[in-house]
C-alpha positions in Angstrom: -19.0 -75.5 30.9 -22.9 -75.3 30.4 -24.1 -73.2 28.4 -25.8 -70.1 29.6 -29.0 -68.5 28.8 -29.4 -65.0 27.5 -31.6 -62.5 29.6 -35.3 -62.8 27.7 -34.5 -58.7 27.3 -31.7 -59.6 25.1 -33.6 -62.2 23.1 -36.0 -59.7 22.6 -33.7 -57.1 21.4 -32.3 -59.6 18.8 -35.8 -60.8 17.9 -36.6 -56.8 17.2 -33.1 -56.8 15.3 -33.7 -59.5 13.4 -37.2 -57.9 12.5 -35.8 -54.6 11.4 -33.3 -56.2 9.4 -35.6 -58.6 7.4 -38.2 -55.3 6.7 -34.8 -53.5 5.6 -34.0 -56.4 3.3 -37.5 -56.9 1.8 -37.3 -53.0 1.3 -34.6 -52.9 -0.8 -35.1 -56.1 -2.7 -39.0 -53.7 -3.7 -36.4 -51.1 -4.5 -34.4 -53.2 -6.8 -37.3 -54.6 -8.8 -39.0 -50.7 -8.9 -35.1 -50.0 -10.6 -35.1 -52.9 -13.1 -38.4 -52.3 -14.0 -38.0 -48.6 -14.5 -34.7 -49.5 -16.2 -36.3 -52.1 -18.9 -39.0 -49.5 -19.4 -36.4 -47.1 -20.4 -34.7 -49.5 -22.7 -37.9 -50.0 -24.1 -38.5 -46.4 -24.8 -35.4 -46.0 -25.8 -35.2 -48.5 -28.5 -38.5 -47.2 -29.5 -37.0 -43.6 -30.0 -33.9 -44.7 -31.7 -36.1 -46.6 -34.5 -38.2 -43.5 -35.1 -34.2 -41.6 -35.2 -33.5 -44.4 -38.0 -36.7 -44.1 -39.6 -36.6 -40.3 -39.3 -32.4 -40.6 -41.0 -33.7 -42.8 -43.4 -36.4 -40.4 -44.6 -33.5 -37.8 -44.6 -30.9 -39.6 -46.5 -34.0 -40.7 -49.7 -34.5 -37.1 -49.5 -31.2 -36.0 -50.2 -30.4 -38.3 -52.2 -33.2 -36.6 -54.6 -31.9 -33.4 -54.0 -28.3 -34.3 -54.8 -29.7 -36.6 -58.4 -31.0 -32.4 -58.7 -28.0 -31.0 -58.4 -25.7 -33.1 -60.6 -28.1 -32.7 -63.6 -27.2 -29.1 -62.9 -24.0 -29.2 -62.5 -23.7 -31.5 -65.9 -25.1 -28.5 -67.1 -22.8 -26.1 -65.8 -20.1 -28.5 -66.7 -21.2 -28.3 -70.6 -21.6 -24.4 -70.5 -17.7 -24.5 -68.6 -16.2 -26.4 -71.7 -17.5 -24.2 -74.5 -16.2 -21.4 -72.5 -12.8 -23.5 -72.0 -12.4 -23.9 -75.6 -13.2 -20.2 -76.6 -10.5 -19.1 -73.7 -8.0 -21.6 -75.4 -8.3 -20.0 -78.9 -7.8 -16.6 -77.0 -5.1 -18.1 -74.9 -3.2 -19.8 -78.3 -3.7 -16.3 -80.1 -2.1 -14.5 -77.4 0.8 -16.7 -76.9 1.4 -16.7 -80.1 1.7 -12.8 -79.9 3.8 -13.1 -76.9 6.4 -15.6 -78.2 6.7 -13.4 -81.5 7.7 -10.1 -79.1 9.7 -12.2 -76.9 11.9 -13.3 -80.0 12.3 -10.0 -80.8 13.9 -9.2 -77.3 15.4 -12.3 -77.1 17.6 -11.7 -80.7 19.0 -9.1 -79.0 19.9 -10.6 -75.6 21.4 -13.9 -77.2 23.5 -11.6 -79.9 25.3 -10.6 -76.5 25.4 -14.3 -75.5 26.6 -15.6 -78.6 29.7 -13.2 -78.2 30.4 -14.6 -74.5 29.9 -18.3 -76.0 32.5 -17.5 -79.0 35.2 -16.1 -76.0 34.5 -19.3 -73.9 34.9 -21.4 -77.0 38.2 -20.1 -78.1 39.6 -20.5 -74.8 38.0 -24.1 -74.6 40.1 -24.7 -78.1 43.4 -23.0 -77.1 43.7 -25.2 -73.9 42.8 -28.0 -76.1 45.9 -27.2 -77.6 48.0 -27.6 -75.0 46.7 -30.5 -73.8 47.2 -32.0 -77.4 51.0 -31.0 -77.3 51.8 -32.2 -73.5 49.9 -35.8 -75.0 52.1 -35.5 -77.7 55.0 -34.9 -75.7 54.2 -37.9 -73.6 53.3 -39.7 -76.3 57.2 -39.6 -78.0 58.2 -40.8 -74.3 56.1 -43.7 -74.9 57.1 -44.4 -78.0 60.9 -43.9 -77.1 60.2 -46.2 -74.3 58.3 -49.2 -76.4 61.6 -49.0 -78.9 64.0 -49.2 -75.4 61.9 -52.5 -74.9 62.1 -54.0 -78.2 65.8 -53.5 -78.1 66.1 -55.3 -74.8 63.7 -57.9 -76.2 66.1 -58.7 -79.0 69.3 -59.1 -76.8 67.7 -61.3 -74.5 66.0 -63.2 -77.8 69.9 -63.7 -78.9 70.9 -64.7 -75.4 68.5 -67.6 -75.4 69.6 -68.2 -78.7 73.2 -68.3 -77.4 72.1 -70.7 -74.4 70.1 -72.9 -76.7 73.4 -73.6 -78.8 75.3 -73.7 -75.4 73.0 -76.5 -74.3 73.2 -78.4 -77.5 76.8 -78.4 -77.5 76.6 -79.5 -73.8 74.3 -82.2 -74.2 76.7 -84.0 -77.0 78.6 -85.6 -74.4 75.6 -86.7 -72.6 74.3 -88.4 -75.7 77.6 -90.1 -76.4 77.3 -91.7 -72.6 73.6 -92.8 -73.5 74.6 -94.6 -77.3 77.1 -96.2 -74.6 75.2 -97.4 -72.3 71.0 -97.2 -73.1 68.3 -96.5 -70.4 65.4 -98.2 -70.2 
């Protein structure tokens, strides 16, 4: 197939096309460097308002730091005046406990009288079961002992039975030794 030509109406319709499309591009292309120009201008100005932010925290912070060397010299002060009052308020605290422990023991003798007598009760019963106990260990104690003399008994019997066996076994081995003078081993 040839190729065919486009009506010169439709190549001039592209042609405008083409046109309007290249002022459109060109446009924005303006538009984008007006932006990034406007944008690094901001930058700019805003890195030249954040140093005078710095400059203007810096001033702040030397001041302060004045102010606060003012106010610990002051409260160094205060803090001397605070520890000769502390020390007057631990004579008046030592002089009233004092007072205080010498009414409490007055209370107290009469509150651990009453204790005592409870402790003494408690303490007699603690020594009458102690008591008991002693006589059941006692009591077990004799079966022990009863037991240990049952054992030496049956120790001796079998200490004569391997007596017994160990004469047995001499009088049993005569023969054999009588068969060896006969005829030696090697």
């Amino acid at each position: 197939m040839s190729e065919e030509k486009a009506p010169p109406a439709v190549d001039a319709k592209l042609l405008r096309a083409a046109r309007s499309f290249e002022a459109i591009l060109f446009s924005q292309i303006e538009i984008q460097e007006k932006l990034s120009n406007d944008l690094k201008n901001a930058i700019r100005f805003g890195m030249v308002i954040l140093g005078l932010i710095a400059i203007s925290i810096l001033v702040l912070l030397l001041t302060l730091s004045s102010q606060i060397n003012r106010i610990s010299n002051v409260v160094a002060d205060m803090n001397h005046n605070v520890e000769i009052v502390d020390q007057q308020m631990r004579r008046v605290n030592k002089a009233v406990s004092s007072m205080a422990r010498r009414v409490a023991l007055l209370e107290s003798m009469d509150q651990q009288t009453s204790t005592m007598k409870q402790e003494m009760a408690a303490i007699t019963g603690d020594v009458n079961n102690m008591h008991q106990t002693i006589a059941t260990m006692s009591g077990h104690m004799d079966k022990v002992r009863h037991s240990v003399e049952n054992m030496a008994v049956t120790i001796d019997r079998m200490d004569d039975e391997v007596q017994m066996m160990a004469a047995d076994m001499q009088h049993m081995a005569k023969p054999a030794r009588g068969i060896k003078k006969i005829f030696p081993l090697p």
